[in-house]
C-alpha positions in Angstrom: -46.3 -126.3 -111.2 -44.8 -125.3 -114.5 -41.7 -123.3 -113.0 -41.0 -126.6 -110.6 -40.9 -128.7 -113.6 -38.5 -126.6 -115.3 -36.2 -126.3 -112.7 -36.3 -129.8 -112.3 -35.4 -130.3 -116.0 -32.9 -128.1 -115.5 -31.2 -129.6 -112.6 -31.7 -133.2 -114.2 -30.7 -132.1 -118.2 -29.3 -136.5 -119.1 -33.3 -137.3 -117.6 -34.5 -134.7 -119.9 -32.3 -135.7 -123.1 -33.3 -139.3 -122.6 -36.8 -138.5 -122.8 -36.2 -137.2 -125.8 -37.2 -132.9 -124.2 -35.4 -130.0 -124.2 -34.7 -127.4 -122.2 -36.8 -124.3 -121.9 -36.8 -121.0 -120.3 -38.9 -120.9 -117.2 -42.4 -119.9 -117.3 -44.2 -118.8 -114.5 -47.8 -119.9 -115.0 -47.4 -122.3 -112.2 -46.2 -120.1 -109.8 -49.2 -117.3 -110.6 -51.6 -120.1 -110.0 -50.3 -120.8 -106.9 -50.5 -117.5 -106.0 -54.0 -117.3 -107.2 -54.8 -120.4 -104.3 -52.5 -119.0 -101.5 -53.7 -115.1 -102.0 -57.1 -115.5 -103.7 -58.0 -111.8 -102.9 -54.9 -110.8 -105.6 -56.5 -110.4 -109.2 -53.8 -112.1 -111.6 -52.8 -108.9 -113.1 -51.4 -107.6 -109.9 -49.2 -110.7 -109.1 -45.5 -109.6 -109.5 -44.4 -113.3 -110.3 -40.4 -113.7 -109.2 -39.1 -116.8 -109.9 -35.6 -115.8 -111.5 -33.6 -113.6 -108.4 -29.8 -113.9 -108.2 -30.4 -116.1 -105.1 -32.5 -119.0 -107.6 -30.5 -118.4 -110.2 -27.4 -119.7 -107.6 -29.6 -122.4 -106.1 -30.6 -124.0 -110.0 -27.1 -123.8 -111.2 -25.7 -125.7 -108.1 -28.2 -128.3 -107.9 -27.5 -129.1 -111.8 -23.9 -129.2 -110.8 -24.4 -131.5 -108.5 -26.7 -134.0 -109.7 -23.3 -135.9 -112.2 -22.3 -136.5 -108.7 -25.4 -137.8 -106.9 -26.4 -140.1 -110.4 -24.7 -142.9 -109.3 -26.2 -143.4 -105.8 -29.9 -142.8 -107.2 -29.0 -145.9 -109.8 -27.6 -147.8 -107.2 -30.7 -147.3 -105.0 -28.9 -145.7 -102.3 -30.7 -142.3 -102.6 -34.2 -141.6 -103.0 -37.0 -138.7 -103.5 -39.0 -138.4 -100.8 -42.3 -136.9 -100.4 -41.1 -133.6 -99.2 -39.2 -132.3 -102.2 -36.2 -133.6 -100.9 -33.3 -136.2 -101.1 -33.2 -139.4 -98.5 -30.8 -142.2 -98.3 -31.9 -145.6 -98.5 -29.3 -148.0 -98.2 -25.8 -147.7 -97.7 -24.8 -151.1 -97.9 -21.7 -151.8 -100.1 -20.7 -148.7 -100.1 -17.0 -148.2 -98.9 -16.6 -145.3 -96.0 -15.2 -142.5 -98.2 -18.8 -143.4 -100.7 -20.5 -142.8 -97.1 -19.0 -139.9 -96.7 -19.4 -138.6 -100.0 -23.0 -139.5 -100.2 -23.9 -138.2 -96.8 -22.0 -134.7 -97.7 -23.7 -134.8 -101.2 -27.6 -134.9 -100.0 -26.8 -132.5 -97.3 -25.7 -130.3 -99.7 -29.1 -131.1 -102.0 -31.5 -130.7 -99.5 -29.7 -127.6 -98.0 -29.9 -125.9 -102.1 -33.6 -127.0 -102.3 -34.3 -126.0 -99.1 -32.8 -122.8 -99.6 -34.5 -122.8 -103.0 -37.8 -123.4 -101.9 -37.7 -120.5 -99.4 -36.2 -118.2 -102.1 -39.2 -118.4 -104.4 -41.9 -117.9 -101.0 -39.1 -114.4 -100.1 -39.3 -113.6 -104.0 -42.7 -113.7 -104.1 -44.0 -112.4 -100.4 -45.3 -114.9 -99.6 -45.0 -116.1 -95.4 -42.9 -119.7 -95.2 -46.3 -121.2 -93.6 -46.8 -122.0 -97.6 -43.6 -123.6 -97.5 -44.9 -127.3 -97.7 -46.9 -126.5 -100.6 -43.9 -125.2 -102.2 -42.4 -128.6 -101.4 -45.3 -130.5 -102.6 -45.2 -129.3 -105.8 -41.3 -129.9 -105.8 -41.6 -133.8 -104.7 -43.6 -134.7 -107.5 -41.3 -132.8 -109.9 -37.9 -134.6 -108.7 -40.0 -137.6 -107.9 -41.4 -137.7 -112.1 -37.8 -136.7 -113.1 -35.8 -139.4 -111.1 -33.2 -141.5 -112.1 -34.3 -145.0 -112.5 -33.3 -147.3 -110.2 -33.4 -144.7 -107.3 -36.3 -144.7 -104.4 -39.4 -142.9 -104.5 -41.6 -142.3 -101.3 -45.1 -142.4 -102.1 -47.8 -139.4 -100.5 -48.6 -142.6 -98.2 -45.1 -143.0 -97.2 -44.6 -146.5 -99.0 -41.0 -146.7 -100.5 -40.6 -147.9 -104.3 -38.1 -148.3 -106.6 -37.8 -146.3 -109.9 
C-alpha cells in the first residue's frame, strides 16, 4: 500500500504540493505486506522486496511526465479514475477533434504505463499475474485519493462521481 502511494505522489507532485506533502523515497512496507497475503508460507525476512528495477523506474518517470498533459481533461471532467487502477474517459463533449485525439492518445498511453507498471512490480517480485488485480486494487484507490478535482471517480460499486 505504501509503495502505491508514493508512486502515486510521484506521478501527481502539484496534488502533493497542494496538500501541503512532500515527496519521499519509496518504501516498501506495502509491498512486503502484500506479499505476506499472496505467499503466506514466506517468513518476512526472506521476502526480496523489488519495487525500484530499471523497468519501474521508466514507467514512474513517464507517468509523472505525462500527467501536466492529462491535468486539464481530469478538471474539465473528461477523464476519470476508475476502479481498476486505470484512466477512463467520461465526456468528450466540447472538446474540438485534435483535444479528442490528444485525449484519446494520452490515456492510452496512461493505462498502457500503468499497466505495464503494474506487471513490472508482480515480474520484480515473482509473483504469477493471477495477483494482478490486487495489484490494481491497491493502485485505484491511490490515483483515485490523489485525483485532480473536478475529474471522475468510479466507485468499488461502479457508481461514477465527480471529484
Amino acid at each position: 500500500q505504501r509503495a502505491a502511494e508514493e508512486i502515486v505522489e510521484e506521478a501527481r507532485p502539484e496534488q502533493q504540493e497542494k496538500e501541503g506533502g512532500s515527496l519521499k523515497p519509496i518504501r516498501h512496507r506495502w509491498l512486503a505486506t502484500m506479499l505476506r497475503i499472496l505467499r503466506p508460507g514466506i517468513a518476512f525476512a526472506q521476502v526480496d522486496i523489488n519495487i525500484s528495477t530499471p523497468a519501474i523506474r521508466n514507467l514512474r518517470a513517464s507517468l509523472t511526465s505525462r500527467f501536466g498533459s492529462l491535468k486539464g481533461f481530469y478538471s474539465r471532467g473528461s477523464l476519470g479514475e476508475n476502479k481498476r487502477g486505470y484512466v477512463e474517459i467520461r465526456d468528450e463533449s466540447g472538446l474540438g477533434l485534435k483535444e479528442k485525439g490528444d485525449l484519446r492518445r494520452l490515456a492510452g498511453a496512461e493505462n498502457a504505463d500503468r499497466k505495464a507498471l503494474y506487471l513490472e512490480i508482480l515480474r520484480a517480485n515473482n509473483l504469477d499475474t493471477q495477483f494482478l488485480s490486487e495489484v490494481e486494487k491497491i493502485f485505484a484507490n491511490n490515483w483515485k485519493s490523489k485525483a485532480v478535482p473536478g475529474s471522475w471517480i468510479q466507485s468499488d460499486d461502479d457508481k461514477w462521481r465527480r471529484k
